[in-house]
C-alpha positions in Angstrom: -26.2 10.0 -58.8 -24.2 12.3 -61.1 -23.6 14.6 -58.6 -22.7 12.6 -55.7 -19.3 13.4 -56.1 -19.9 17.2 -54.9 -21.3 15.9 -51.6 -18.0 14.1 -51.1 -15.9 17.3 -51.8 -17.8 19.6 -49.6 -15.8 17.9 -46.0 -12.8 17.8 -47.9 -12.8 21.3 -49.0 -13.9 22.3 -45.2 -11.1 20.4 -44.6 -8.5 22.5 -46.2 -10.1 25.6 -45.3 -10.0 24.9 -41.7 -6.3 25.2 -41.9 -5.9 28.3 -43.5 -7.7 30.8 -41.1 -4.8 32.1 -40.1 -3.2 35.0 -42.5 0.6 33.9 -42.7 3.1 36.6 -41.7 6.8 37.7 -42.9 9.2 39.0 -39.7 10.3 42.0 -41.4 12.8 42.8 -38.7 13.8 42.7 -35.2 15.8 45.6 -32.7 17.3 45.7 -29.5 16.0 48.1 -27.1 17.3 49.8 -23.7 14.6 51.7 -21.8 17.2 53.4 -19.7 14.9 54.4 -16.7 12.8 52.1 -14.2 13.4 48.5 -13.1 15.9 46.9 -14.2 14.0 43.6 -15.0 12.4 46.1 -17.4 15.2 47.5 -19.6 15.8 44.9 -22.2 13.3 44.5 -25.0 13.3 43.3 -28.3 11.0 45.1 -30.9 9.9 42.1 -34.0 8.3 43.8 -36.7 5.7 42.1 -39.7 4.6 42.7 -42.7 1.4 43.3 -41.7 -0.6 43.6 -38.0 -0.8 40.4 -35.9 -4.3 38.8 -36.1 -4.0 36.3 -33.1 -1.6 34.1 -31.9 1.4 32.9 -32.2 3.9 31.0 -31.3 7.5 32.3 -31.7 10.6 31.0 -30.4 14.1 33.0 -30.1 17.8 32.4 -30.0 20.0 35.5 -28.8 23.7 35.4 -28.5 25.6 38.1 -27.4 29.1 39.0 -28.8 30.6 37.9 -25.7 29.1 34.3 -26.3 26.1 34.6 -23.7 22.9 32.9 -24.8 19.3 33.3 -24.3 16.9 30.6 -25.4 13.1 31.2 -25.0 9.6 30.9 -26.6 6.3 32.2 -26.0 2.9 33.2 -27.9 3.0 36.8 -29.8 -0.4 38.3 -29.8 -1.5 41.9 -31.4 -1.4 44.9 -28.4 -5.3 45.3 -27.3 -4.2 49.1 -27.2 -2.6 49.6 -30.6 -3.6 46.5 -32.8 -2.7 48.0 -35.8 0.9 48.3 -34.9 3.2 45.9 -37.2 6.1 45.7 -34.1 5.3 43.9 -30.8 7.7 44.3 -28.0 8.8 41.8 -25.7 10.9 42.2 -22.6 13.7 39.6 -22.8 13.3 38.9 -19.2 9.7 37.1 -20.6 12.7 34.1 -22.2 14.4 33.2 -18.8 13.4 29.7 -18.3 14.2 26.5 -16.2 17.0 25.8 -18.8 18.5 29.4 -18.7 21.9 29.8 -16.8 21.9 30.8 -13.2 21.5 34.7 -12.7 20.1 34.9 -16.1 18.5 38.0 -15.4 21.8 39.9 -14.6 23.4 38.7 -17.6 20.3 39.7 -19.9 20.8 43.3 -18.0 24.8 42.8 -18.6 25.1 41.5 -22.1 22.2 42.0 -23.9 21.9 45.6 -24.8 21.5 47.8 -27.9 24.2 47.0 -30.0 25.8 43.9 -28.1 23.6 41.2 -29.7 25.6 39.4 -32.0 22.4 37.6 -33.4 18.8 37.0 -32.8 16.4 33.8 -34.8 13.0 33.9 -34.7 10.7 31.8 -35.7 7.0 32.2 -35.6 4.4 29.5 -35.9 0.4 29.9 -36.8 -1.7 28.8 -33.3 -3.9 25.8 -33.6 -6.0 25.2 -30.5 -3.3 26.6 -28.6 -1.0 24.8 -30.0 2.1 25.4 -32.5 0.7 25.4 -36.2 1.5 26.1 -39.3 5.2 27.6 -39.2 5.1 31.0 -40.9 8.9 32.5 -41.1 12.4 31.8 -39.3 14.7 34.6 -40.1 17.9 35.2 -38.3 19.6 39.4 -37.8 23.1 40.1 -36.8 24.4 42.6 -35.1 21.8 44.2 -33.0 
């Protein structure tokens, strides 16, 4: 009977283990990127970069406002590159963001406003994935003048 209270502590530590599977992450930083060759829908990228590797999903959403005033809204799930997974930057193409709320032609103005050196700021946040679903929120950081 003395003990009793060890069984009862056993499901509430599994409990608060169950939640912390997921390694938290730091955004480190975030570029711009112009591939200047190939498609079009292909040229704007954005490079985020951790502290550390990925180690499965998550979900991130973004804010990106050109100096001209043109915004892109978007979200998505970051996961580690199958072919580098060590790599602390994932790259996104910004065309990935355009979404039922994004402005007509949203594609051209990416291509038009959103290049190397045009972005007046990008926030990112990034949440842990639980069952596919947002988690634990990990960092929100905003960078200016991309």
């Amino acid at each position: 009977m003395k003990h009793l209270w060890l069984i009862a502590l056993v499901p509430a530590f599994t409990f608060l283990l169950a939640g912390c599977e997921q390694e938290k992450v730091k955004i480190v930083s975030a570029e711009m990127m112009t591939k200047e060759t190939g498609n079009p829908d292909f040229r704007r990228i954005a490079a985020y970069c951790f502290d550390k590797p990925l180690d499965g999903s998550y979900h991130h959403e973004v804010i990106i406002e050109s100096k001209e005033g043109f915004k892109l809204e978007g979200h998505g799930v970051l996961r580690a590159a199958a072919s580098d997974p060590d790599n602390l930057c994932i790259y996104r193409n910004l065309n990935q963001y355009v979404n039922k709320k994004s402005p007509p032609r949203a594609r051209d103005l990416i291509e038009r406003y959103l290049a190397k050196g045009n972005v007046q700021s990008l926030k990112i946040t990034i949440w842990g994935d639980e069952g596919g679903e947002k988690g634990l929120l990990m960092d929100t950081k905003t960078f200016n003048n991309l």
